[in-house]
C-alpha positions as CSV (number, residue, x, y, z in Angstrom):
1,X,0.0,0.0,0.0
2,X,1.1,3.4,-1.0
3,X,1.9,5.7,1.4
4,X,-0.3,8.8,1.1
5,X,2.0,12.0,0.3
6,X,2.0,15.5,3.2
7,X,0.1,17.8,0.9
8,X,2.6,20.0,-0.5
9,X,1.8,23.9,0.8
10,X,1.6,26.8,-2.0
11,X,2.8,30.7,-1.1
12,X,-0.5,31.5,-0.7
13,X,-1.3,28.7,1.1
14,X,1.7,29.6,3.6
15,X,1.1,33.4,3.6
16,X,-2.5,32.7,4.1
17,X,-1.6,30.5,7.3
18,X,0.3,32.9,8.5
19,X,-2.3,35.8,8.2
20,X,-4.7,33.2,10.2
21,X,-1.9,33.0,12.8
22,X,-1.3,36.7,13.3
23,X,-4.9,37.2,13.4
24,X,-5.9,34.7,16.0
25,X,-2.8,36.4,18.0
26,X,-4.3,40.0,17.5
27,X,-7.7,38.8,18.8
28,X,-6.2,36.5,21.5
29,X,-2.6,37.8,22.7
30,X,-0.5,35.5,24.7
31,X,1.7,36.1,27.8
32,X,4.6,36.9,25.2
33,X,2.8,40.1,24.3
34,X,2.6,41.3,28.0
35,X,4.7,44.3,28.3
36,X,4.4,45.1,32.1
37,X,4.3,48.8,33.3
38,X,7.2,50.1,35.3
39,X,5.3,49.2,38.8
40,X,4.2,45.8,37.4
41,X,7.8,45.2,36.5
42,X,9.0,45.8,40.2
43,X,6.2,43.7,41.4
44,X,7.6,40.6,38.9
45,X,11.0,40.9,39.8
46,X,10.5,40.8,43.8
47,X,12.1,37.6,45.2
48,X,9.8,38.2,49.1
49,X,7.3,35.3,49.7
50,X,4.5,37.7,49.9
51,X,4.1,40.6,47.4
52,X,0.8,42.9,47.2
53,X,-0.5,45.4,44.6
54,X,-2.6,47.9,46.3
55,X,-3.7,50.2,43.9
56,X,-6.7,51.9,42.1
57,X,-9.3,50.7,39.7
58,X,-8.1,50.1,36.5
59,X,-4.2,50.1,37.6
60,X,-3.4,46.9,36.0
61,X,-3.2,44.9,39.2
62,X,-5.1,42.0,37.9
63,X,-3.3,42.0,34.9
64,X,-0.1,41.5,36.8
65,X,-1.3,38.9,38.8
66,X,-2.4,36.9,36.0
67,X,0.7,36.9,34.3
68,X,2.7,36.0,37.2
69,X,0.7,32.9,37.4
70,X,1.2,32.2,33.9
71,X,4.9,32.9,34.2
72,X,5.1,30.5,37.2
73,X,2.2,28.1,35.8
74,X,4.4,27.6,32.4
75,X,7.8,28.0,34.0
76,X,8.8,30.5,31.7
77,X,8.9,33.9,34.5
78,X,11.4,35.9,32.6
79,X,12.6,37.9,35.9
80,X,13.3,35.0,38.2
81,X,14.0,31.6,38.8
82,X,10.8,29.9,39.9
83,X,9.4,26.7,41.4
84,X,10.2,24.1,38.7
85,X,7.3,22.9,36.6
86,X,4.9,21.3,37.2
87,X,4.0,23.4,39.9
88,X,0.8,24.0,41.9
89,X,-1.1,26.6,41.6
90,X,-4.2,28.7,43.7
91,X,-6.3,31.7,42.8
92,X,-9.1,32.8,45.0
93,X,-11.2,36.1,44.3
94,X,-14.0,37.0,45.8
95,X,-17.1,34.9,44.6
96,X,-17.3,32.7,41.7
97,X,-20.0,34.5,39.9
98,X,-17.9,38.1,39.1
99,X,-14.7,37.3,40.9
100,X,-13.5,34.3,38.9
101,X,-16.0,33.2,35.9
102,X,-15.8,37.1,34.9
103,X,-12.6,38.9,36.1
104,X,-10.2,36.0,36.7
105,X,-11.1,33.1,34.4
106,X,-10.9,35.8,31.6
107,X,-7.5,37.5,32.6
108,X,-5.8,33.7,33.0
109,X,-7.1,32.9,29.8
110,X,-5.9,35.3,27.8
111,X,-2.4,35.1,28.5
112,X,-2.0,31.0,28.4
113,X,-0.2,30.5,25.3
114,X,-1.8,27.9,23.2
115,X,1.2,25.5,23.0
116,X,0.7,25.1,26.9
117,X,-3.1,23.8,27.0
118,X,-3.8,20.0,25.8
119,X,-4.6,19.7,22.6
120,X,-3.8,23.6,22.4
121,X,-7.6,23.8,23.8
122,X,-9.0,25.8,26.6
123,X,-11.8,23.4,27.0
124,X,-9.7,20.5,27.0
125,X,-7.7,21.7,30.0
126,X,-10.4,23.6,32.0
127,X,-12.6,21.4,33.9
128,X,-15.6,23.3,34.9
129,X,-16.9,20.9,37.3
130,X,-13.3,21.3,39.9
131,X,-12.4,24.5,38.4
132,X,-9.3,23.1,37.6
133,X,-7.2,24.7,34.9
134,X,-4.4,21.7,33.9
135,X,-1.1,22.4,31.1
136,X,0.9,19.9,28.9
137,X,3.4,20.4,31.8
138,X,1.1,19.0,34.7
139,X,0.8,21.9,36.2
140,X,-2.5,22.8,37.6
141,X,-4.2,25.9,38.8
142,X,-7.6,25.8,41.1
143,X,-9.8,29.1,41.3
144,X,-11.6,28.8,44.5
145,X,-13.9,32.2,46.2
146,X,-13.9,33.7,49.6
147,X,-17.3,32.4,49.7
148,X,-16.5,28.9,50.4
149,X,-15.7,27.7,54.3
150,X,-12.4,27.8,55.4
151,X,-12.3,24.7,55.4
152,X,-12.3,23.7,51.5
153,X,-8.9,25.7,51.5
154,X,-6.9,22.9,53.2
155,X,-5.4,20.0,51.7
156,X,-2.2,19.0,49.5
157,X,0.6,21.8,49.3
158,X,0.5,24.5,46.7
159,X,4.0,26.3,45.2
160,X,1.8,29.8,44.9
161,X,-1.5,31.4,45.9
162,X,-2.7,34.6,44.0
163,X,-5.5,36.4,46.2
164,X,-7.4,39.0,43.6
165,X,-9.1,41.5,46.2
166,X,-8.9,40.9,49.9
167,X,-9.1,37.7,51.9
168,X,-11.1,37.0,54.9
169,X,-7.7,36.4,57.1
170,X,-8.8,32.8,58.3
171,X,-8.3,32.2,54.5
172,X,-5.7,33.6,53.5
173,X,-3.8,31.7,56.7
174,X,-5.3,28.9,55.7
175,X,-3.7,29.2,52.0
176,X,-0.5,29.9,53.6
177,X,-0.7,27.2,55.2
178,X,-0.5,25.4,52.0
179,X,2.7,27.0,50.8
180,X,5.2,25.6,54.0
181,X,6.0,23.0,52.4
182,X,7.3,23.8,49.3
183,X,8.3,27.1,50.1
184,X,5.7,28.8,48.4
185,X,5.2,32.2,47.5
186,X,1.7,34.2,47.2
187,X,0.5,37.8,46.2
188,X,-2.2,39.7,46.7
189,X,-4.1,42.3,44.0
190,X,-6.2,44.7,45.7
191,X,-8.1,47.7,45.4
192,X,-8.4,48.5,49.6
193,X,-12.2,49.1,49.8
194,X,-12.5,47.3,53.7
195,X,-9.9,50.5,54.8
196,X,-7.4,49.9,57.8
197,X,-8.5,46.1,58.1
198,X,-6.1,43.1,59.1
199,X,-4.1,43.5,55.7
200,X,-3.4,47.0,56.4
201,X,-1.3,46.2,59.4
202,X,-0.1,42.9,58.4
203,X,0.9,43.4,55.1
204,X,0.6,47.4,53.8
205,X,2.6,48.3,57.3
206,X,4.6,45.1,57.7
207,X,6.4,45.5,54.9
208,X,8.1,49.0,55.8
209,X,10.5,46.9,58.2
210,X,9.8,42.6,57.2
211,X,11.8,42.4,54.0
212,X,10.1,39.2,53.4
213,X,6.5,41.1,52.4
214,X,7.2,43.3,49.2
215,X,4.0,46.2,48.8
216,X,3.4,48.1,45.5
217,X,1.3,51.0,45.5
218,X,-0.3,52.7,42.5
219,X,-3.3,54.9,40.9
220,X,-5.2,54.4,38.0
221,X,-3.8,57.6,36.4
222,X,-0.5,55.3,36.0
223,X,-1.8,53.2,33.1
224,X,-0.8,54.5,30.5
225,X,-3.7,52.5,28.7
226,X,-6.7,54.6,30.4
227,X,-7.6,57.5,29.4
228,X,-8.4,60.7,31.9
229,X,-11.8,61.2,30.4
230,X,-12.6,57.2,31.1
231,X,-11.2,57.7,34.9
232,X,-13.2,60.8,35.5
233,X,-16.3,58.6,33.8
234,X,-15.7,55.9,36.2
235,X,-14.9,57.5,39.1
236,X,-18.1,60.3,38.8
237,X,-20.9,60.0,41.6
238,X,-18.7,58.2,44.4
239,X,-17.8,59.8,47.4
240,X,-14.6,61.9,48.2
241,X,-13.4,58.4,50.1
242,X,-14.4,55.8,47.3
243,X,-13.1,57.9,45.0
244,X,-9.5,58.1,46.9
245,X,-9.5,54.1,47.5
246,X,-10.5,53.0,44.2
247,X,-8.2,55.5,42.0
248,X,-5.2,56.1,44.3
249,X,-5.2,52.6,46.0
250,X,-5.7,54.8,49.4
251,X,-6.4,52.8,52.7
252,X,-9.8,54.7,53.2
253,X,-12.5,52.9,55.5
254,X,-15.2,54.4,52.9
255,X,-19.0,54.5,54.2
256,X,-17.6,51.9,56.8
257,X,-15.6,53.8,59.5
258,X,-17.9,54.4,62.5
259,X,-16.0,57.3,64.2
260,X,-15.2,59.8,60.8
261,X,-15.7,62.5,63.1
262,X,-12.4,61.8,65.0
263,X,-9.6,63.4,63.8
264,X,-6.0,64.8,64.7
265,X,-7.9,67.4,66.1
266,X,-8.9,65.3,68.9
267,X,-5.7,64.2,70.0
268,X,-3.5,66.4,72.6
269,X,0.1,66.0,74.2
270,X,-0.1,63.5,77.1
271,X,-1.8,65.7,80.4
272,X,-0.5,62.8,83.4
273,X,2.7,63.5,84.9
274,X,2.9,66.6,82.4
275,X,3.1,70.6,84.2
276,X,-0.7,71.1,83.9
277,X,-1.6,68.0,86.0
278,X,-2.2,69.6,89.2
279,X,-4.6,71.6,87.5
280,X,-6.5,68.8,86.2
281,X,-6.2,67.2,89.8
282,X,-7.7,70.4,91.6
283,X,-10.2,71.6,89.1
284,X,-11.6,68.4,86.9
285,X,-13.0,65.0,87.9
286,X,-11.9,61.5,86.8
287,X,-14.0,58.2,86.2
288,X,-13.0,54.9,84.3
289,X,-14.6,52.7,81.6
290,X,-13.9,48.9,81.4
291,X,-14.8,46.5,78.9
292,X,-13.5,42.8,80.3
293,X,-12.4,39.6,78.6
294,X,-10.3,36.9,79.2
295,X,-8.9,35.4,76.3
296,X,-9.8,38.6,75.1
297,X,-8.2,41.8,76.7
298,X,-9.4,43.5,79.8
299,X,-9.7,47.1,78.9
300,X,-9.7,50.0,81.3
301,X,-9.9,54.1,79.7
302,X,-9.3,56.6,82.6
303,X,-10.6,60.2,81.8
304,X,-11.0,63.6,83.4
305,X,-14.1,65.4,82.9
306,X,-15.6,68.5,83.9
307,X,-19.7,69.8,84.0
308,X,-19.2,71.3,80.4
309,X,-19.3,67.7,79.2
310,X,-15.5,68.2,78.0
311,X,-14.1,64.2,78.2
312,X,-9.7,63.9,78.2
313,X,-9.1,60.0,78.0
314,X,-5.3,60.4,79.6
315,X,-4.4,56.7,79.9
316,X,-5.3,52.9,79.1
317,X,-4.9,50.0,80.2
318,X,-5.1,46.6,77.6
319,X,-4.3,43.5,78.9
320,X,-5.0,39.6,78.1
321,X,-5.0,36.3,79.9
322,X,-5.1,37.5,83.5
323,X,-7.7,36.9,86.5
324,X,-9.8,39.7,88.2
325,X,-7.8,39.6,91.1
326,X,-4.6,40.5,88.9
327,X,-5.8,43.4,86.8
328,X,-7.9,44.5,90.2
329,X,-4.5,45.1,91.7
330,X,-3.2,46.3,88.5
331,X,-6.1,49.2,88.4
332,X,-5.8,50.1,92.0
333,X,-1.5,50.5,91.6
334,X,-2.3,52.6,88.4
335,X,-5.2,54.6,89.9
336,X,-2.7,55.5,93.1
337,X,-0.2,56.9,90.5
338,X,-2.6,59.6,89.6
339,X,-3.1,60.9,92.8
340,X,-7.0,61.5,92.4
341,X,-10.1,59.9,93.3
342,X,-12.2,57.8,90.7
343,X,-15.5,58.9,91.3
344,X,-16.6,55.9,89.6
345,X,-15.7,52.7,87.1
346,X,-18.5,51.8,84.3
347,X,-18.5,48.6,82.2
348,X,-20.2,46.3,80.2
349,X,-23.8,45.2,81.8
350,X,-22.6,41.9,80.7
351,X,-20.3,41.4,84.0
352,X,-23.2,41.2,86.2
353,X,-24.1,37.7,84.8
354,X,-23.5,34.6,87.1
355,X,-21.5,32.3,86.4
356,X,-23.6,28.6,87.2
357,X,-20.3,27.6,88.3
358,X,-19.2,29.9,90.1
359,X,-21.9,31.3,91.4
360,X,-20.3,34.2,91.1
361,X,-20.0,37.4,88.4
362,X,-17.0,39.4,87.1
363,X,-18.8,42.3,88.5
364,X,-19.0,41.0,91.8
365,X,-15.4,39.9,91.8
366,X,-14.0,43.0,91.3
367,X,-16.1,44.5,94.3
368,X,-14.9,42.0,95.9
369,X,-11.4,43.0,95.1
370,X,-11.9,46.8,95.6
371,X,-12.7,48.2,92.6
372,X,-17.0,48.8,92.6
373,X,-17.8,48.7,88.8
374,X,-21.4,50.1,87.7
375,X,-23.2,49.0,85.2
376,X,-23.3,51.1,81.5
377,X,-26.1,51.5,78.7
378,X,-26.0,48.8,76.4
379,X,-27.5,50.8,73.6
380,X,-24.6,50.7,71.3
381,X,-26.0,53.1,68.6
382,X,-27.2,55.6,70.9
383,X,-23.7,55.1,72.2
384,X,-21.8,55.9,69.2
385,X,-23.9,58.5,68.1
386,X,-23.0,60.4,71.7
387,X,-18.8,59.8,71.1
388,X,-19.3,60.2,67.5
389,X,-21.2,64.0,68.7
390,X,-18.5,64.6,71.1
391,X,-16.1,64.1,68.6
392,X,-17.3,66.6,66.5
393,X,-17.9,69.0,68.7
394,X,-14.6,69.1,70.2
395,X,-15.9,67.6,73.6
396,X,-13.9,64.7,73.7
397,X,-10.5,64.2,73.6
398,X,-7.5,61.6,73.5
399,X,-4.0,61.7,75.1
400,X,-1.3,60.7,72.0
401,X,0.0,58.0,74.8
402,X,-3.5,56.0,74.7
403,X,-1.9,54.3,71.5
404,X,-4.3,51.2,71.3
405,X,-7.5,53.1,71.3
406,X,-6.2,55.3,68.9
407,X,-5.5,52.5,67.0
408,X,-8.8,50.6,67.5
409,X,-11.0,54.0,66.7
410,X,-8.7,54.7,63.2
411,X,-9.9,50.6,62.3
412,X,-13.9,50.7,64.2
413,X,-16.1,49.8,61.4
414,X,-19.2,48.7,60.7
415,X,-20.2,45.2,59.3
416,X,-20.6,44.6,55.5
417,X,-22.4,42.5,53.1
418,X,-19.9,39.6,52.2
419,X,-20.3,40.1,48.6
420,X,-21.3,42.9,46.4
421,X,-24.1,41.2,45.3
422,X,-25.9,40.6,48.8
423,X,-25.0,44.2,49.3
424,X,-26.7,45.7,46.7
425,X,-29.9,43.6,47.8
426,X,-29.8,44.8,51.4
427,X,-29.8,48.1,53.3
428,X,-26.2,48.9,54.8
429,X,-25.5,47.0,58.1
430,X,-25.7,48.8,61.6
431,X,-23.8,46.5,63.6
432,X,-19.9,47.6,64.5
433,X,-17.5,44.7,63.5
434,X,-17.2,42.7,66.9
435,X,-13.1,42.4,66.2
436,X,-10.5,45.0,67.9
437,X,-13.1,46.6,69.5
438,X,-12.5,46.3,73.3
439,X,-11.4,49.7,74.1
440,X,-13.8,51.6,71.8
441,X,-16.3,49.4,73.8
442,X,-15.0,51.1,77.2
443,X,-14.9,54.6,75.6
444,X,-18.7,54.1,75.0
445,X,-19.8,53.2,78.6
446,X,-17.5,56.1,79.8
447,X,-18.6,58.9,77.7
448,X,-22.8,57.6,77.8
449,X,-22.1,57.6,81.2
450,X,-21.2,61.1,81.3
451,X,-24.6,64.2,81.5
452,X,-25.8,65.6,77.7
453,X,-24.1,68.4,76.1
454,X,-26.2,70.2,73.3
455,X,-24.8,70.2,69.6
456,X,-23.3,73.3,68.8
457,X,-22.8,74.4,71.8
458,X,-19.0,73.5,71.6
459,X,-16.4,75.0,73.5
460,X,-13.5,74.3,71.6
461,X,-10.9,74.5,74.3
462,X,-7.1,75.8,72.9
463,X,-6.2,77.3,76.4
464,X,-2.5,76.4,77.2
465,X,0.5,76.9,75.3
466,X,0.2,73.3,74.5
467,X,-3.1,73.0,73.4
468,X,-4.6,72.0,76.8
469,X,-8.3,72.7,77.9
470,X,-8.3,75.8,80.1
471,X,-8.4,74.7,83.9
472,X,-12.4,75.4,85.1
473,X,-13.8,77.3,88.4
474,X,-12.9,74.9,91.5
475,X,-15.9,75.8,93.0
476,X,-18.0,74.6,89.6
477,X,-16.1,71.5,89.4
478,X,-19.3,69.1,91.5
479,X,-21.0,67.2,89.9
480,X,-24.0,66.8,91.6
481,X,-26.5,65.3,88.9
482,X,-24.6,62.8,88.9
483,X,-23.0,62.4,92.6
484,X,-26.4,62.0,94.6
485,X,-26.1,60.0,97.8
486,X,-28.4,58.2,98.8
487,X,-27.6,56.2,101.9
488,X,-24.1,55.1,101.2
489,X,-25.4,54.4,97.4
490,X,-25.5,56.2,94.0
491,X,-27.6,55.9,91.9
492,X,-27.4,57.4,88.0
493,X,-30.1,57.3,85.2
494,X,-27.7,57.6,82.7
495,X,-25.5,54.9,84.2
496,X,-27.8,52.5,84.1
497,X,-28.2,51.0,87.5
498,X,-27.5,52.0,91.3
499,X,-23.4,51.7,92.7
């Protein structure tokens, strides 16, 4: 039997091929016709085992991120030697309907050259059902959503994870988790929407001083590919805020920050210990909020106040993993460093509870230790709105020393929808994020425990050469709304239950 002859290709036939080629690359370009942006480029060519794009809408971040999976996926990363193939791959977006059938499915696709799928077929290497991208090389890649438990993220080691948009922590943990044992590296691709969350300490601050953790930042009037008309048409109707997080990449908290109202304004040099204490001693008087924990921290504010309904919060205290009886005694040794008299402590009106065990309460133990704790509203939202009010008005202010709270009220948020979807079928959510919260929590008891002040009516104290509120008239300094006896007891509406 003969064998049957290649057909032999005309010119045209050739030329013709070749047209089909270029064209099919024109419509579908490869990663061989990525041409990274100068930022993009530094982000390729870090070595650190965690690198993150933080950067506006439109930036390229995605684009980035995608490549470097291809790079890594195809073992053909032109910057640096990588995990040898076939490696092990992980993205995980958001959800699965926007996150990874339309943004990342899309972006991986287009820059897997041909020659890497089977058959040269998408279809043939995607498998819908495990949302499993596999190459000619054995190298996989699985595109998983913050949607899905934690615990679907465990399992065999990966050599790199790409997080598009920020992870729940418990996941992204969870992923690195997955990395130790081949060394493996991950990035993240975000545009910050949550604000000052986990990442933002962990990663955008981390990496000023951890020279493992490599952070890029960037705006979306740095692609050179976008025009300004298109940014000003994407960006037009947001607020001041969105508009700062999602073209500049800027760590804003958007509509989620509780406490906007606080500012730099309300913080002032440290008063304790300072040449104006004796004033505060003689002419203001000092009370204490609590919020306690265990596991959690115990968290004590200590303030001086005055009958204007001016609040300074002076000092904290923030401390985990100790009994009543210890941070009693810690209290009572800090409260004798002050030199003044606590006209009263305010908490949670969850320490009243008894313990079946026990039969005790945390309340009761720290009577029993010295320190007589009374009970503060537990209307949180009437709550914030009264520190939120004081705020604003200039009637309440922090020592720079109380470093944690500052911390916790620049981070305070309130809860929001998991996904954009479920957000945009729902009103926004009214409830403060239960996380970090513990000494925002005491400043809430403290200042609700404290008489009304009227809005407007501020009295924007500057007295001092440093900034300090103007000592008040001795004789004004009482109280006595608040300081009723009544046969060895006090008792306060606004407090919420008799001392």
């Amino acid at each position: 039997m003969a064998t049957k002859r290649p057909k032999m290709l005309s010119v045209q036939d050739i030329i013709g091929s070749v047209s089909e080629g270029l064209r099919r690359a024109a419509v579908r370009p490869n990663i061989s016709g990525y041409k990274p942006q100068p930022k993009q480029t530094e982000f390729h060519k870090s070595t650190a085992r965690t690198r993150a794009i933080f950067a506006g809408n439109r930036f390229g971040k995605t684009v980035g991120g995608a490549a470097e999976g291809v790079w890594r996926a195809t073992g053909t990363h032109p910057y640096q030697k990588t995990h040898p193939t076939p490696t092990q791959g992980r993205v995980v977006a958001v959800d699965i309907l926007q996150g990874i059938n339309k943004i990342v499915l899309p972006e991986v696709s287009r820059w897997i050259p041909p020659s890497s799928l089977i058959n040269g077929s998408w279809e043939d290497s995607y498998s819908s059902g495990l949302r499993t991208l596999t190459l000619v090389n054995g190298s996989t890649i699985e595109f998983m959503s913050y949607e899905m438990t934690v615990e679907k993220f465990a399992g065999t080691s990966r050599s790199w994870t790409w997080f598009d948009e920020e992870p729940p922590e418990d996941i992204y943990n969870e992923c690195l988790l997955r990395l130790a044992d081949q060394k493996g590296v991950n990035w993240l691709t975000v545009t910050p929407l949550e604000g000052m969350t986990w990442m933002y300490d962990r990663i955008f601050e981390a990496a000023k001083t951890d020279p493992s953790i490599f952070v890029i930042t960037g705006s979306t009037d740095e692609n050179i590919y976008v025009s300004a008309s298109e940014i000003e048409a994407i960006l037009s109707g947001m607020s001041e805020d969105e508009k700062k997080a999602r073209r500049h990449g800027t760590f804003m908290q958007l509509g989620g920050l509780i406490y906007k109202t606080f500012t730099v304004e309300n913080v002032i040099d440290p008063i304790f210990n300072s040449d104006l204490w004796d004033i505060y001693k003689r002419s203001w008087q000092f009370a204490s909020g609590m919020d306690a924990g265990f596991h959690n921290p115990t968290a004590f504010l200590f303030a001086a106040y005055d009958p204007e309904g001016r609040i300074v919060v002076f000092d904290e205290y923030y401390v985990a993993g100790e009994t009543v009886s210890n941070h009693a005694g810690a209290i009572r040794e800090r409260v004798g460093t002050y030199m003044v008299p606590m006209e009263y402590f305010v908490g949670d009106s969850s320490i009243r509870n008894t313990d079946p065990l026990t039969g005790t309460s945390i309340q009761a133990e720290y009577a029993e230790n010295g320190i007589g704790i009374v009970l503060g509203s537990g209307d949180v939202k009437a709550g914030i709105n009264r520190v939120s009010s004081a705020f604003e008005q200039k009637k309440l202010y922090i020592t720079r020393n109380c470093e944690k709270l500052i911390w916790e009220l620049n981070r305070y948020r309130w809860q929001r929808w998991k996904n954009s979807k479920t957000a945009a079928d729902n009103n926004l959510k009214e409830e403060p994020v239960k996380k970090d919260d513990h000494l925002c929590d005491a400043l809430r008891y403290l200042v609700t425990s404290r008489p009304g002040f009227e809005v407007g009516n501020s009295s924007n104290f500057q007295g001092g050469s440093r900034g300090y509120p103007e000592a008040i008239n001795p004789e004004e300094r009482i109280d006595y709304e608040l300081l009723r006896e009544l046969e060895g007891t006090v008792s306060d509406d606004l407090l919420g239950s008799d001392w």
